[in-house]
C-alpha positions as CSV (number, residue, x, y, z in Angstrom):
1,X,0.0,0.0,0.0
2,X,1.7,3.5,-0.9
3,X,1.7,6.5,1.2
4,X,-1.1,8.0,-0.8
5,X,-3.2,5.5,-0.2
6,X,-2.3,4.7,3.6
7,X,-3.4,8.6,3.9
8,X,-6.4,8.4,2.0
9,X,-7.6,5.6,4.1
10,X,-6.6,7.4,7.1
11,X,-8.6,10.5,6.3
12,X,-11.5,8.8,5.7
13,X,-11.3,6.7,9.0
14,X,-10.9,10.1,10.4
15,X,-14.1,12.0,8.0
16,X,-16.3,8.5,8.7
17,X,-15.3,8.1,13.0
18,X,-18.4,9.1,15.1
19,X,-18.4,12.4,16.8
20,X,-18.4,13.1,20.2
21,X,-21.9,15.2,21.3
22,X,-21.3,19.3,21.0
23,X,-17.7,19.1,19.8
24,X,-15.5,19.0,16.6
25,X,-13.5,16.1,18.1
26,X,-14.1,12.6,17.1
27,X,-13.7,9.1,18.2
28,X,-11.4,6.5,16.8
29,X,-10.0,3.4,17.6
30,X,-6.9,3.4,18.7
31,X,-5.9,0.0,16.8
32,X,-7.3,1.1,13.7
33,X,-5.1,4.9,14.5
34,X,-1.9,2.1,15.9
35,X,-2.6,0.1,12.1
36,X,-2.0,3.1,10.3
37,X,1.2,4.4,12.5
38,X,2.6,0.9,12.1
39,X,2.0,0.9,8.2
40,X,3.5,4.4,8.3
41,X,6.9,3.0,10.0
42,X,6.8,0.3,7.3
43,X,6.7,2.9,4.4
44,X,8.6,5.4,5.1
45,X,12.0,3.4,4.8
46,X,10.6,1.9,1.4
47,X,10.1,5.8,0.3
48,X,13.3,6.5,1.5
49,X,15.2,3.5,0.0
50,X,13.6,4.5,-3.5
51,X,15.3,8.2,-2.8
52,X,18.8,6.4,-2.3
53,X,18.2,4.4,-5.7
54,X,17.5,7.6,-7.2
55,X,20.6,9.1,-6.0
56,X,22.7,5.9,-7.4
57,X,20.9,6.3,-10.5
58,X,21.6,9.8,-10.6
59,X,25.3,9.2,-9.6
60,X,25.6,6.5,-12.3
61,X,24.5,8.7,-15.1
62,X,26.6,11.4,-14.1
63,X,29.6,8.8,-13.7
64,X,29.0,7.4,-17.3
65,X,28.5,10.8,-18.7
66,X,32.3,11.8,-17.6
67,X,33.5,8.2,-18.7
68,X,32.1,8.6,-21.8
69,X,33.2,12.4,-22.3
70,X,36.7,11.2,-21.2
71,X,36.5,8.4,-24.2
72,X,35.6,11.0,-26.1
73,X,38.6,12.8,-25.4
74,X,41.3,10.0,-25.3
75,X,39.8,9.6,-28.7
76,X,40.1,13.2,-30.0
77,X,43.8,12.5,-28.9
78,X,44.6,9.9,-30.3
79,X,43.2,11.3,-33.5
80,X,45.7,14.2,-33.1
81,X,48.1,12.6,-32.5
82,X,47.8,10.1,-35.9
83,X,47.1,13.3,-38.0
84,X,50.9,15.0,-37.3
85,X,52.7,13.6,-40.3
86,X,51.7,16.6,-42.3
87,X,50.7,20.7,-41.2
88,X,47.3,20.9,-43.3
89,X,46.8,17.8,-41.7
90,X,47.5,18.7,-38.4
91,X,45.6,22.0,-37.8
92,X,42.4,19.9,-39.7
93,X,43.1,17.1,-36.7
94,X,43.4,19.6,-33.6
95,X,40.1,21.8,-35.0
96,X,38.3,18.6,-35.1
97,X,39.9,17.5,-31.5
98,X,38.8,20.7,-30.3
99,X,35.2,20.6,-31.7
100,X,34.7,16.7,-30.0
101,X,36.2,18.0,-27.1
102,X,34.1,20.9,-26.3
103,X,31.4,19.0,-27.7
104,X,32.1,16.1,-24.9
105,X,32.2,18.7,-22.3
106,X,28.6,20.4,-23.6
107,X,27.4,16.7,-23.4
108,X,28.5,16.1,-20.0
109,X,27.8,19.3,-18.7
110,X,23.7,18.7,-20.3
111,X,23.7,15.2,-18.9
112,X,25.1,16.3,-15.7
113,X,22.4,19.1,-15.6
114,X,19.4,16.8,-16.1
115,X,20.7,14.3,-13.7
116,X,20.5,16.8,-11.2
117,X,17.2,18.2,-12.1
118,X,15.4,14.6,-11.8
119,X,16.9,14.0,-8.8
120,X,15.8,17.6,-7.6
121,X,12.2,16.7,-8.8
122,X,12.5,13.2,-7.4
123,X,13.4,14.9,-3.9
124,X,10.4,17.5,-4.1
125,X,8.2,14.8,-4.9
126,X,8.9,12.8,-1.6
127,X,9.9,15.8,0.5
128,X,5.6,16.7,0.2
129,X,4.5,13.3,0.3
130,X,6.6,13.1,3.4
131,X,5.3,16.0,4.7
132,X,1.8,15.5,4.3
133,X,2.5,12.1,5.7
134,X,4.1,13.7,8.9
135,X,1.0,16.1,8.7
136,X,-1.5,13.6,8.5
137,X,0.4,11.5,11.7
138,X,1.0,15.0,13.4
139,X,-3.0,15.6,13.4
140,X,-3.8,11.5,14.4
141,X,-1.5,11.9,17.1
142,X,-3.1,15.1,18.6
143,X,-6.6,14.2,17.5
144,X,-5.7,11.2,19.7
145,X,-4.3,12.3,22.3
146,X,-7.1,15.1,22.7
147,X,-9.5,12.0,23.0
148,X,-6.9,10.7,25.7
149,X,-7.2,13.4,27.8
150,X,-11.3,14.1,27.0
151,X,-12.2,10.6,28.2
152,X,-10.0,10.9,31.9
153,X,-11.8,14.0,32.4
């Protein structure tokens, strides 16, 4: 069950539990509130795992973006270094080594760029489902504990 869901489900435990006479508070029962906390703790290191896999991925794209710009370079070199027999030759060899050199670097740079912008979407995304979820546990807990201290009164 996702997050989503595990708060949906809560909310309307919450929107369906009877009220208590001449007040905004409701009842609930405390293992139904406990099932939800306990599903919450079973989650949340799920959501958090899928972050760190993100990251990896992130890291990994990055990672074979500079391998493949350094390829890309090594290559330019070698190509350089092949083309020195004659001058025409030569300056046609370093232009072009030049060109697929900056051209890795653009390419690493853009790949770099999206890499981070996924993984800052990916972090926005959880970052508000965690919130709400935090919310949504914040409220329980008080809504609960107001019960608590209604029903030893």
């Amino acid at each position: 069950m996702s997050i989503e869901k595990l708060l949906d489900d809560m909310e309307n435990m919450l929107v369906e539990a009877a009220r208590v006479p001449f007040t905004n508070k409701r009842v609930v029962e405390e293992d139904d509130l406990a099932k939800f906390l306990d599903e919450f703790r079973e989650r949340l290191p799920k959501e958090l795992d899928e972050a760190k896999q993100i990251i990896a991925a992130r890291q990994r794209i990055f990672d074979e973006a500079q391998r493949e710009a350094q390829n890309i370079v090594e290559q330019a070199k070698a190509y350089v270094i092949k083309l020195t027999d004659e001058n025409i030759i030569n300056k046609q060899a370093q232009e072009q080594a030049n060109e697929l050199v900056a051209q890795s670097r653009k390419t690493a740079r853009d790949l770099q760029e999206d890499a981070v912008v996924y993984a800052d979407e990916v972090f926005k995304h959880i970052a508000a489902h965690l919130e709400k979820t935090l919310d949504v546990v914040r409220q329980g807990h008080r809504e609960l504990q107001q019960n608590k201290n209604g029903q030893g009164k």
